[in-house]
C-alpha positions in Angstrom: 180.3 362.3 45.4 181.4 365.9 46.4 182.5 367.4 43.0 180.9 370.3 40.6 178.4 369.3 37.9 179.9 372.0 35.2 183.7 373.3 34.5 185.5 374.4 31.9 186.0 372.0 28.8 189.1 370.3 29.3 192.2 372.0 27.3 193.3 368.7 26.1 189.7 367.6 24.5 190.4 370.6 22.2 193.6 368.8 20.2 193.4 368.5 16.8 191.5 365.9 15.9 190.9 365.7 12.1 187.3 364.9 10.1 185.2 362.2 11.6 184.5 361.6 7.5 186.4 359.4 5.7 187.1 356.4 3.6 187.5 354.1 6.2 185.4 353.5 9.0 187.9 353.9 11.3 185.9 353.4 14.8 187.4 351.8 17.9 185.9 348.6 17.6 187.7 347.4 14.9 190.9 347.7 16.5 190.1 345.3 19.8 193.4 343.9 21.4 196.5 344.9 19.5 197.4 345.5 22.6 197.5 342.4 25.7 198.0 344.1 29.3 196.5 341.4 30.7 198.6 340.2 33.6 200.4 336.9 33.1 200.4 337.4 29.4 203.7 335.3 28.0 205.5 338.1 26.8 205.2 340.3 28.8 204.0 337.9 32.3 204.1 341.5 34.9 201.2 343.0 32.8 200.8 346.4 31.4 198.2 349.5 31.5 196.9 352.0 29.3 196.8 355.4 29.7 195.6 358.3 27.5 195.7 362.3 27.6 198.6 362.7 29.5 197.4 361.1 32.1 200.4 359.9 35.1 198.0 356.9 35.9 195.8 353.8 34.2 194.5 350.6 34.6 195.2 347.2 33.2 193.5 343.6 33.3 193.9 340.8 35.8 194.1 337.2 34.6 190.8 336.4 33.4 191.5 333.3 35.0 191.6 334.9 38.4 188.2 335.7 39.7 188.9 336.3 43.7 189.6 340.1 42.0 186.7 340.1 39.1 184.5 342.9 38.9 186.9 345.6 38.4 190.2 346.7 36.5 193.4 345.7 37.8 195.3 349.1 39.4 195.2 351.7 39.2 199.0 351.8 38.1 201.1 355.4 38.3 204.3 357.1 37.7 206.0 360.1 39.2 209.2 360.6 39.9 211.7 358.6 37.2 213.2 356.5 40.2 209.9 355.7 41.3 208.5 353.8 37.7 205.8 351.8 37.0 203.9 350.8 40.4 200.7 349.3 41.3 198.4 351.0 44.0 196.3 347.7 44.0 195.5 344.8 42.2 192.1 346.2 42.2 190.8 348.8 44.1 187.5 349.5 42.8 186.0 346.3 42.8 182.2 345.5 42.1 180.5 343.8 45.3 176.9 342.6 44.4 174.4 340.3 47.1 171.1 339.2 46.9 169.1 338.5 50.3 172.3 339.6 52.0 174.5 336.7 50.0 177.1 337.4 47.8 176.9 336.6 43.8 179.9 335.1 42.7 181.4 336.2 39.4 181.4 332.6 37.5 183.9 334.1 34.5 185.2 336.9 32.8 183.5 336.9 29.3 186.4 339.2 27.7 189.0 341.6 28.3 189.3 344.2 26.1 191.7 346.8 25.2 190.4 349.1 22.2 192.4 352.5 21.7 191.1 354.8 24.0 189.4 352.5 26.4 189.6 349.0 28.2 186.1 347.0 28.3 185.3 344.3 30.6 182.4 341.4 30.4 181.5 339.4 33.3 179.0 336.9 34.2 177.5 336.7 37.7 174.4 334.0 37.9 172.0 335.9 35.3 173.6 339.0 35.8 175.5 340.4 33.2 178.0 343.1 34.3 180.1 345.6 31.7 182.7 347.8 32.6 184.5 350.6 30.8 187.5 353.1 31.2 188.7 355.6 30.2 190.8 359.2 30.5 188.6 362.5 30.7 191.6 364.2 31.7 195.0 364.7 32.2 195.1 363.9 36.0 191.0 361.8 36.1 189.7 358.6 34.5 186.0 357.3 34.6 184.9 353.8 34.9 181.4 352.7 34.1 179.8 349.4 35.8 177.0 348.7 33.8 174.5 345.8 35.7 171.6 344.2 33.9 169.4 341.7 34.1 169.4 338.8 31.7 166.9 336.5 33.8 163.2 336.0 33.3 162.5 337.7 37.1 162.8 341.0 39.2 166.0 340.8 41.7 167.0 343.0 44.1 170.4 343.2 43.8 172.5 345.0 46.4 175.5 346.9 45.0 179.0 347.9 47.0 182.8 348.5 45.9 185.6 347.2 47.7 189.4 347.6 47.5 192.7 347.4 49.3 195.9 348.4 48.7 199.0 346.8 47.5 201.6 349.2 47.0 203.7 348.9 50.4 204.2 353.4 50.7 200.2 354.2 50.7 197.6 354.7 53.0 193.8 355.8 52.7 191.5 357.7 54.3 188.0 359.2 53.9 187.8 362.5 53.3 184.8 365.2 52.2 182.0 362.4 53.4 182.0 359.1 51.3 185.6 360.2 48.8 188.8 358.5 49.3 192.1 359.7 49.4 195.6 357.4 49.1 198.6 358.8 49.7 201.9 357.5 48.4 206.0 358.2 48.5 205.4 359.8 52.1 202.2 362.1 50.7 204.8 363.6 47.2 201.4 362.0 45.0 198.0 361.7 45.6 194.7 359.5 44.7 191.5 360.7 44.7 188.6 358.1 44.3 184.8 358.9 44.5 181.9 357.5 43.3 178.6 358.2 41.5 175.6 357.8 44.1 176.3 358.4 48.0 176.3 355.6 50.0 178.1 354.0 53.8 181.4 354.4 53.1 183.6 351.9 55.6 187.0 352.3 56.3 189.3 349.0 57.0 192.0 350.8 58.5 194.1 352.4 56.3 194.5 349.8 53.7 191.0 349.2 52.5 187.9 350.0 52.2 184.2 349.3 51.8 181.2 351.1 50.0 177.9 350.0 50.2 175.4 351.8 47.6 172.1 349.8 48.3 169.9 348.0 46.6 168.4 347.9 43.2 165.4 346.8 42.0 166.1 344.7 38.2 163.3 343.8 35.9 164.4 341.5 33.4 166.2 343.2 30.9 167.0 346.0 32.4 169.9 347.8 33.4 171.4 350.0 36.1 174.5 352.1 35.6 177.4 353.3 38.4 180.2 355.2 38.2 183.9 355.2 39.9 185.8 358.7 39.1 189.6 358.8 40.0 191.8 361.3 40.4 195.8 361.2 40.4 197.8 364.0 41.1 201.8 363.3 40.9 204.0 365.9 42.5 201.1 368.0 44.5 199.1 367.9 47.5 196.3 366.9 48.8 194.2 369.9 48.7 195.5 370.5 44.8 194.0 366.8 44.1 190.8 367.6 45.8 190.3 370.6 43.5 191.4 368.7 40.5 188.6 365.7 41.7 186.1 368.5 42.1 186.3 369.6 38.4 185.1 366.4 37.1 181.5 366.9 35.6 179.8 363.6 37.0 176.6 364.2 35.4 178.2 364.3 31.9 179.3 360.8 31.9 177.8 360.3 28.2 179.5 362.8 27.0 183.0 362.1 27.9 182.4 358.8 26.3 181.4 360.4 23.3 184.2 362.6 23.1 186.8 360.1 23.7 185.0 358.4 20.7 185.2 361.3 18.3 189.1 361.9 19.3 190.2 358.6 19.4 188.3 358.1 15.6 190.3 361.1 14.5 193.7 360.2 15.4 193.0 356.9 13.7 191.5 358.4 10.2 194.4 361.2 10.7 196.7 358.0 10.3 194.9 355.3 7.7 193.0 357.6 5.5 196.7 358.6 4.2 197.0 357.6 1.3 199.8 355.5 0.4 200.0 352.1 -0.2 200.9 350.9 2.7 197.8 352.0 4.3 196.0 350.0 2.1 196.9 346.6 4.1 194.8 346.3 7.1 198.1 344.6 8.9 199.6 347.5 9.0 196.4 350.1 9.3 196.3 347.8 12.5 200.7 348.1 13.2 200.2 351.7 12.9 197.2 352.1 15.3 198.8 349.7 17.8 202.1 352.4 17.6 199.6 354.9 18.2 198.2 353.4 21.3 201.7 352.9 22.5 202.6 356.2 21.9 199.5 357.9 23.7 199.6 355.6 27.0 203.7 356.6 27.1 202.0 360.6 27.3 202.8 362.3 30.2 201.1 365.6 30.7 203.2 368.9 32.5 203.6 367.9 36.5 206.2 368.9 38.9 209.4 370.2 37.8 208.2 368.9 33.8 206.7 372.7 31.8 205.4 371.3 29.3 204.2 367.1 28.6 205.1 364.9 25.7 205.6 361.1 25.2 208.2 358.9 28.1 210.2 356.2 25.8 208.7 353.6 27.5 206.8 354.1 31.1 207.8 351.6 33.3 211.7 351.2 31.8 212.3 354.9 30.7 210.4 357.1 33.3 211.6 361.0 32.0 211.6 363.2 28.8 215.4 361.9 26.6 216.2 364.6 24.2 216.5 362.8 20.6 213.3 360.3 21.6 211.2 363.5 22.2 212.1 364.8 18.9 211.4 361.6 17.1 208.1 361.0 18.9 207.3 365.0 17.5 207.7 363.8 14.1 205.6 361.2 14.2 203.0 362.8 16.7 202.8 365.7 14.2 200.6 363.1 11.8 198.0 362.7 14.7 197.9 365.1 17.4 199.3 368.0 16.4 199.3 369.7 19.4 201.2 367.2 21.4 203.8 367.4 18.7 204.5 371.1 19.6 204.6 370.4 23.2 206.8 368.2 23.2 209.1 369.9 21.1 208.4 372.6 24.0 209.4 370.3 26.6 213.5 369.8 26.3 214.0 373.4 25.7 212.1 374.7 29.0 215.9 373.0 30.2 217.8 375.0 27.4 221.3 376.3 29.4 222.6 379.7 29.2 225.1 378.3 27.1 222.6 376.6 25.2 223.1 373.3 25.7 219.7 370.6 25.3 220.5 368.5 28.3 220.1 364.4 27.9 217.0 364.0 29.6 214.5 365.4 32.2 212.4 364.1 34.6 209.3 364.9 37.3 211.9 365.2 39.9 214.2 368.3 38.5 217.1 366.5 40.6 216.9 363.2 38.5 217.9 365.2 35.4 221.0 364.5 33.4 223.1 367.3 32.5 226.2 365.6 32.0 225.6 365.5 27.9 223.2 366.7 25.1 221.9 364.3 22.2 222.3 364.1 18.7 220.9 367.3 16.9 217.9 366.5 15.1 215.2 369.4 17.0 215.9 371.3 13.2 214.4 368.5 11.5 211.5 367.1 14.1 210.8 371.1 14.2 210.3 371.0 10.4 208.0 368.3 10.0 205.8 369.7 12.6 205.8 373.2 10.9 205.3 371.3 7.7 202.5 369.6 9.3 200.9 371.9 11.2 201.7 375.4 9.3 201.9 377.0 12.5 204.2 379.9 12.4 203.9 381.2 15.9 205.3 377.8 16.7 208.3 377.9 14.2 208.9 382.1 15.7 208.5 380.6 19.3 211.2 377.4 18.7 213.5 379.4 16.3 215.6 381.1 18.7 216.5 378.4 21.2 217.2 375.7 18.0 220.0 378.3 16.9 221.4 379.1 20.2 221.7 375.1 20.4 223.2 374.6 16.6 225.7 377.8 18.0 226.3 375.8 21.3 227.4 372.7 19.2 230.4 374.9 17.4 231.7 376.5 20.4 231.5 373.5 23.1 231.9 370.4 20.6 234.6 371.5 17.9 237.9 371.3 19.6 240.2 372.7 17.0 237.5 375.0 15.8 237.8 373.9 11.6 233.9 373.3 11.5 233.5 369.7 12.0 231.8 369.0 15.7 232.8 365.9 17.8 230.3 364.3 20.8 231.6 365.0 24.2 230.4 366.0 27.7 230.8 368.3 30.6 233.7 366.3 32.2 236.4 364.1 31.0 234.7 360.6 31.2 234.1 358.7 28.3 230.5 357.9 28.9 229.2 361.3 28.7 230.1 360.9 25.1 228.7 357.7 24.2 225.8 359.0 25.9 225.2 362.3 23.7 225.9 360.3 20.7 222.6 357.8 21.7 224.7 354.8 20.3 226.3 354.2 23.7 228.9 351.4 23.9 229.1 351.4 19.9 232.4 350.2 19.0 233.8 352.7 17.0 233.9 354.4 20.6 236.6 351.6 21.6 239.6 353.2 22.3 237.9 356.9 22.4 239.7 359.9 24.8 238.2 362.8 25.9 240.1 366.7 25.1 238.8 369.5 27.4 237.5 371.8 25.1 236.4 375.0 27.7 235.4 374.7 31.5 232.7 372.1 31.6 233.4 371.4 27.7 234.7 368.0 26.4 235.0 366.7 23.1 236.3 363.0 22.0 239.2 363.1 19.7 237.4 361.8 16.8 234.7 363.9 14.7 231.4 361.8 14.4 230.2 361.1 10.7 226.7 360.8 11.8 227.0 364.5 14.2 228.1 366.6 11.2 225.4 365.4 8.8 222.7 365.8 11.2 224.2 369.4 11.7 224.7 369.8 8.0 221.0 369.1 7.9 220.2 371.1 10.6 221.5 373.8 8.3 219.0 373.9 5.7 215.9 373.1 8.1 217.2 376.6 10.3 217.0 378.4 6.8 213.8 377.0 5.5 212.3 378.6 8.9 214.4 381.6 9.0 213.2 382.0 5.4 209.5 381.7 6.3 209.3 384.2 9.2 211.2 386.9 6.6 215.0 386.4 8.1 216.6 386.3 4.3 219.7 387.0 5.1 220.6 384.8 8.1 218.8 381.9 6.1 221.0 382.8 3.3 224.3 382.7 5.3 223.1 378.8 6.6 222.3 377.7 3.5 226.2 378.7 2.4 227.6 377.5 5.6 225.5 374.0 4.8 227.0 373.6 1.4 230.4 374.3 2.6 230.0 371.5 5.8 228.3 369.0 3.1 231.1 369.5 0.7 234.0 368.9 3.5 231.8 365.5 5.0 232.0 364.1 1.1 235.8 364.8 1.1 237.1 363.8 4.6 234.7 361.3 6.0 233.7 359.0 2.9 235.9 356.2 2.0 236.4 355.1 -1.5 237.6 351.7 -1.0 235.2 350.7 1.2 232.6 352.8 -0.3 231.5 353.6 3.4 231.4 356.9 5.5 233.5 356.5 8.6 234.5 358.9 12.3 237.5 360.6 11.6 240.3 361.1 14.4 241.7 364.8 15.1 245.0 365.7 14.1 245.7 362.9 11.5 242.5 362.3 9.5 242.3 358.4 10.3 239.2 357.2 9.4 237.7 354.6 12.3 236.6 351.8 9.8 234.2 350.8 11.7 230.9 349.7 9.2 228.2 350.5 11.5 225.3 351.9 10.6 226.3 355.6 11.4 227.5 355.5 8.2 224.1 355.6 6.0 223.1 359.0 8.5 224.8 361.0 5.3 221.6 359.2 3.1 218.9 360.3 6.1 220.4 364.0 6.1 221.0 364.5 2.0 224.8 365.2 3.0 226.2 361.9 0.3 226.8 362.4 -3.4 224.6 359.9 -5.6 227.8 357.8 -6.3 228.3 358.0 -2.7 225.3 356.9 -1.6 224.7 354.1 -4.4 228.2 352.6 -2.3 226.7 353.2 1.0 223.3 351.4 -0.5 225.5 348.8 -1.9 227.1 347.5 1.7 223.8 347.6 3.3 222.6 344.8 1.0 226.2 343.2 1.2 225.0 339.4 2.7 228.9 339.3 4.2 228.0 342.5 6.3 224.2 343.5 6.3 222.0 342.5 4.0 221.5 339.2 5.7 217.9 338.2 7.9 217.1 342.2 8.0 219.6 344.8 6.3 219.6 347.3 9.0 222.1 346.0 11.9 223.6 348.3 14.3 227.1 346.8 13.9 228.5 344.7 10.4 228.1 341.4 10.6 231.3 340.1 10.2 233.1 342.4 12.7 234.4 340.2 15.8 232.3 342.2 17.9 229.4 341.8 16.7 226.4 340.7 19.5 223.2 341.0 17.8 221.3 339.8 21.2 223.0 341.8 23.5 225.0 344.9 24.5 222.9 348.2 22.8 224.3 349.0 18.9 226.2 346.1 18.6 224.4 344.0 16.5 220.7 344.8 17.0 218.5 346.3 14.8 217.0 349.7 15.7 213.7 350.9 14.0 215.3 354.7 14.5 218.3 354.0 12.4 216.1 351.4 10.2 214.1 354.5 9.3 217.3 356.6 8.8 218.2 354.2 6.3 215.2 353.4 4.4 214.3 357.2 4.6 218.2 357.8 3.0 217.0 355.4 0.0 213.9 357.6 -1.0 215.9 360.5 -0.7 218.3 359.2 -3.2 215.6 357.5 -5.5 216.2 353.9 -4.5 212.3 353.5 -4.5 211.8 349.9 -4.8 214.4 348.8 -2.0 212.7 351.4 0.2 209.1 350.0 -0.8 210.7 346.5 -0.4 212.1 346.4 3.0 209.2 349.0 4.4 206.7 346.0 3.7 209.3 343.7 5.0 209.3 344.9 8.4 206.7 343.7 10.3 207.7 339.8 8.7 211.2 340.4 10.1 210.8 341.9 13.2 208.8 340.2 15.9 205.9 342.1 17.2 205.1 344.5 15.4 201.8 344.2 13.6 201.6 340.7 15.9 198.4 341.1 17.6 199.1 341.5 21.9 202.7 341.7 21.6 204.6 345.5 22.6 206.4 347.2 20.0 209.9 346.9 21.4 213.3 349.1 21.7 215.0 346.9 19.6 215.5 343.7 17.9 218.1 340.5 17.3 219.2 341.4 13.7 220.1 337.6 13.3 216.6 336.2 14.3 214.0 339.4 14.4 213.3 338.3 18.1 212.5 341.9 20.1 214.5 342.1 23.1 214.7 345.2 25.5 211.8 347.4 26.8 208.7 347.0 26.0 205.6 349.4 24.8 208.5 351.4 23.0 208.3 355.0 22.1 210.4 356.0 18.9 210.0 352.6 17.2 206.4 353.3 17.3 206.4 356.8 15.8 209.1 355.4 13.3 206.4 352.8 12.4 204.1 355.4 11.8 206.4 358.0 9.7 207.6 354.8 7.7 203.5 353.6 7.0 202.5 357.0 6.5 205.0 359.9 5.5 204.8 359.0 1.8 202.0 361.3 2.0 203.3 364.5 2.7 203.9 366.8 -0.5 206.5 368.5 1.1 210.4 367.9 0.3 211.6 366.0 2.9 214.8 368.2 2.8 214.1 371.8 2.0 216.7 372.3 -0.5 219.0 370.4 -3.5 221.3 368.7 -1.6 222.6 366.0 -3.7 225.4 367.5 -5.8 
């Protein structure tokens, strides 16, 4: 194996990673399996992988059933380009070979697959031959695997050792390069592979799908052990030579030690997340829900590659292959309690794609021509910005994020407000209708039935109805810009927000809540006309502080209404009783979302409705399928009638919104930085 013995310490091993102390011990092995990638698993029958530090590739199980491909890790998978997804190089390309007087030893069965957080583990049984693997990351492009061989016989073998693979993925090709390494190209040489190994040995090509690598033999007295390594090395968006470098940095006689730092940082982002103390933290159900959204949340990292500045957290690799606006806010939140410093990048990441104007565009991907700029999302980078300054304390990062956060709250007013009286609408660069729906993040919501689009300026249009939901995140927005402003000494533009936020609250209590209905509603230009649409836009005034108490106490009333809520789960996308209602299909018309679920139960403690938010918090996981279920994902979404999950799988923001929900309870900082409820 051609690569250096000594480099640098990797940037990434430096993230925060709070006190290995603590009340809990909080090590990896308690949390064994939350998590089943195993290929053929019911649920989810295609199989899944795990990733960690940023990494673009991982590895995953094969059936234990399966033993023609025992000995090694099913993949490795990898990502790239958003069009490109989830693919498989192989179904296992580094697998262990072992003979004995030049005949091969079966593996007679895989003893256990395990996914802990931060590593897979593998236990195999070969005719008195016990073999252990383990993986994991040591960077943001290289993982290791160990294969540990020992002897549980009562005689000295002489075991000869060898790795084999070939490849699956129809667009790659191998070849050896710098002696006994391998490299795979794939998508017509845009990503690259690097695979080496521990000791040298007669490295065979088959062509250029395969290979074979004989290491020699070993002698094995009973009870003892001999240890090899496979090093690989993915490099999306590069070329060859820039993967070889990466390859080279890898410090192969430190093995130990990146074991023992994945340890002490995998340990710290679980203590960083159950030694909070609340009560929910006290159930180990939900220590384990909350380290199962952390392990989703981590292999969904994505580090900076290609046309991406900056890395952060995909919604859901495999389904949702790019950076969206509003999820990489929401994962910040959440990722603030962890990993700090993943928290800032991604909050980092959307603005690198700021326009002139100062538009956030919808999403962005490795491939800069797979972006969408046709819209923006809903603005909530004030508050995600907040609770990682809150979290963190880090100023430079609150003077680095201020400026582009008001040049997109200025964007809002001048692109989204067509007749200018303060209250924004959702829109797009061109007149289709979509492009709204889109920026909103409800999509084909029905209160968008029926919707136009106004040209507001030259690539500027607006619906003709002003969102409920919009202008209380913006009215929120409001008194997050001043806290910041405040805190790097801008007094008197943190003064003027603050004024400008009481005005906007006091017009969204007057035009948009209806006292009838008790209900906040859109409101159409020109005429006023509330769209009574009961959806559950109408509790965002709760999430943002923007609702009076009488106002909210209504809001909090419908939601436990059993003729439009308050039925299975309270938190439906769409009413109940409305004729359109579809909780198993067709996005915010019936499902239940854990983003707006969190809006909602959030909106209660903000308003003092304490027991209901204590209530339905512990409800969650008994409602909606899969959550602190051991082996099944976290999901996009859910049937509010049933609490089946439905959608993608291994989901982003319903895993940080588990954590904020388990966890946030914590903080000692007001979750809105000023009296708003007046």
């Amino acid at each position: 194996m051609k690569v250096k013995n000594t480099c640098a310490t990797f940037a990434f091993c430096a993230l925060s990673v709070l006190s290995v102390s603590g009340k809990n011990n909080c090590s990896q092995e308690q949390f064994i399996n939350l998590l089943n990638i195993e290929k053929g698993y019911k649920p989810m029958p295609q199989g899944f992988f795990f990733a960690d530090l940023g990494g673009w590739h991982g590895y995953g199980f094969n059936r234990k059933s399966d033993l023609s491909l025992a000995g090694g890790f099913r993949g490795p998978a990898f990502a790239g380009e958003r069009s490109l997804g989830l693919q498989w190089l192989s179904d296992c390309f580094s697998r262990l070979v072992l003979k004995e007087n030049g005949k091969d030893i079966p593996f007679e069965a895989v003893g256990a697959n395990e996914y802990l957080p931060g590593m897979l583990r593998q236990s195999l049984d070969a005719k008195e031959l016990a073999v252990h693997l383990k993986e994991i990351a040591i960077s943001d492009r290289s993982t290791l695997t160990e294969y540990e061989i020992r002897n549980e016989g009562n005689s000295e073998r002489e075991i000869e050792i060898g790795f084999t693979g070939k490849l699956t993925y129809k667009d790659a090709s191998c070849k050896a390069v710098d002696g006994d390494d391998i490299h795979v190209g794939v998508k017509d040489g845009r990503h690259h592979f690097i695979f080496s190994f521990s000791e040298d040995g007669n490295l065979q090509m088959d062509g250029t799908q395969g290979y074979m690598m004989n290491m020699g033999s070993r002698s094995l007295r009973p009870g003892k052990s001999v240890k090899l390594y496979v090093f690989t090395t993915y490099c999306p968006a590069s070329t060859e030579q820039e993967a070889m470098a990466e390859h080279q940095s890898i410090r192969s006689n430190e093995t130990e030690k990146y074991f023992k730092e994945n340890k002490k940082r995998w340990e710290g982002y679980i203590r960083s997340i159950v030694d909070r103390p609340t009560p929910y933290m006290e159930s180990e159900r939900n220590r384990k829900w909350a380290v199962k959204a952390l392990m989703t949340l981590h292999t969904n990292w994505r580090s900076a590659a290609g046309d991406l500045k900056h890395g952060g957290v995909q919604p859901a690799t495999g389904h949702f292959n790019a950076f969206w606006a509003w999820d990489s806010w929401e994962h910040a939140a959440a990722l603030a309690v962890f990993n700090p410093e993943l928290a800032k990048e991604q909050m980092l990441t959307m603005f690198d794609y700021q326009t002139p104007e100062g538009m956030i565009v919808d999403l962005i991907a490795l491939d800069k021509k797979e972006n969408n700029n046709v819209c923006s999302k809903p603005p909530i980078a004030g508050w995600a910005t907040y609770m990682v300054y809150r979290r963190t304390k880090d100023k430079a990062f609150v003077k680095e994020m201020l400026p582009k956060l008001l040049k997109f709250h200025e964007w809002r007013y001048k692109y989204r407000d067509h007749d200018g009286n303060g209250l924004c609408e959702y829109g797009g660069i061109g007149p289709e209708v979509y492009m709204g729906q889109w920026e909103s993040g409800m999509d084909v919501a029905v209160k968008f039935d029926g919707v136009k689009m106004l040209k507001n300026a030259e690539g500027a249009w607006s619906f003709d109805q002003e969102s409920i939901e919009l202008n209380s995140y913006l009215c929120a927005e409001k008194f997050y810009l001043a806290y910041m402003l405040d805190e790097i000494g801008e007094k008197e533009q943190a003064s003027q927000f603050r004024a400008d936020g009481n005005k906007l609250r006091k017009m969204i209590q007057e035009k948009f809540f209806d006292k009838e209905t008790g209900f906040f509603y859109d409101r159409k230009l020109v005429t006023g006309e509330l769209v009574k649409v009961i959806d559950i836009s109408g509790w965002i005034p709760l999430f943002t502080g923007v609702a009076t108490p009488e106002q909210a106490a209504s809001v909090k009333e419908n939601m436990l209404d059993p003729e439009l809520f308050g039925t299975y789960f309270p938190f439906s996308s769409l009413n109940h009783k409305h004729p359109l209602y579809q909780p198993d299909k067709g996005y915010f018309r019936g499902q239940t979302w854990m983003n707006y679920t969190y809006f909602g139960i959030r909106g209660w403690k903000n308003y003092g409705f304490k027991e209901d938010a204590e209530k339905y918090t512990w409800l969650l996981p008994d409602r909606l399928k899969g959550l602190a279920e051991p082996g099944y994902p976290i999901r996009e979404n859910w049937n509010s009638e049933t609490g089946e999950a439905m959608t993608a799988m291994h989901f982003g923001w319903s895993s940080a919104f588990s954590i904020l929900l388990l966890t946030e309870d914590a903080d000692k900082f007001p979750y809105i930085p000023c009296e708003m409820k007046k």
